[in-house]
N, C-alpha and C positions, 0 to 999 in steps of 0.2 A: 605673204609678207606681213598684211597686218595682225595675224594670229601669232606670230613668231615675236614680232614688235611689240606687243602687248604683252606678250609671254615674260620677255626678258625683261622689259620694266617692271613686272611686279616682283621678279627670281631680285633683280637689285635692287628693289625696297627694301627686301633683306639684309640687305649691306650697308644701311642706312650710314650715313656719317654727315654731318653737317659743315662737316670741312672739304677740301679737295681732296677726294681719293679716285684712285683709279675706275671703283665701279657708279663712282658719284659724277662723272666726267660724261663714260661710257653715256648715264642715264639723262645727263644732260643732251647729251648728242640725240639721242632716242626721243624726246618730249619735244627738244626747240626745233627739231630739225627732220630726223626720220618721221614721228608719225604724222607731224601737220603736212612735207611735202606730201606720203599716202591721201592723206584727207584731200591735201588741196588738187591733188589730180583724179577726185572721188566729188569734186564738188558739185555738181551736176545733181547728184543723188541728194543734197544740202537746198540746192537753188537750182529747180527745173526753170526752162524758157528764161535764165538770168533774171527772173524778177526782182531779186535782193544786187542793185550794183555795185555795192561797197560792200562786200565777203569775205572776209579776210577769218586766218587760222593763225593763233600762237600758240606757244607751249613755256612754261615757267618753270622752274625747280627752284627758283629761290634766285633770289638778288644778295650778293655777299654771299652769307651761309646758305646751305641748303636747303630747302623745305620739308616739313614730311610730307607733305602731300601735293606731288604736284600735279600740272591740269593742262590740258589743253582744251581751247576754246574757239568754238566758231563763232563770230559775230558781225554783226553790223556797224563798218565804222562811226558811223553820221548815230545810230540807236544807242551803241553801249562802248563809247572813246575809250573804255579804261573798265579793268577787270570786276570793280566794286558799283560799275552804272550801266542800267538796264537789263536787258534780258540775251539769254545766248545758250548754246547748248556747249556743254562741258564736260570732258573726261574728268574723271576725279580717281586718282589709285589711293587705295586704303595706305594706308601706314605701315600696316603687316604684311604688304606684299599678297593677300590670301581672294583680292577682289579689286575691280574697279567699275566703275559706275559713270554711266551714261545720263547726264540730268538737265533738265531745262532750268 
């Protein structure tokens, strides 16, 4: 599942559009929704023995228009409330569709 989910967001990078298009919807649905619930039913592997209590997974593409680059984040609510504060580990898919990256 998550090789396939990761597959098809980067094939619709491709497809870039910064408005609502069919594959720009698609890749919404894939970020905010398909790959966090994967992650969050993989969180275990994120936070052994629960030590982290507030762990939460989002995914963005953009507010309004689309972004190029969009991310999904695991974090700490109380550590990092908001995407621009603290620390957290983060999908990041390239622009070109051709990679994505795994970054603290």
């Amino acid at each position: 599942m998550i090789t396939t989910t990761l597959k098809r967001i980067l094939d619709l990078q491709k497809e870039y559009s910064p408005t609502k298009t069919e594959a720009m919807d698609e890749r919404g649905q894939l970020i905010k929704h398909d790959l966090p619930d994967w992650l969050n039913s993989k969180l275990y592997l994120f936070n052994p023995n629960n030590l982290i209590k507030d762990l939460e997974i989002e995914g963005q593409d953009g507010i309004g228009n689309k972004s190029r680059v969009p991310w999904v984040r695991i974090f700490s609510t109380s550590k990092s409330p908001k995407a621009p504060i603290g620390w957290y580990v983060v999908f990041l898919f390239s622009e070109d569709g051709e990679d994505f990256y795994i970054t603290l």
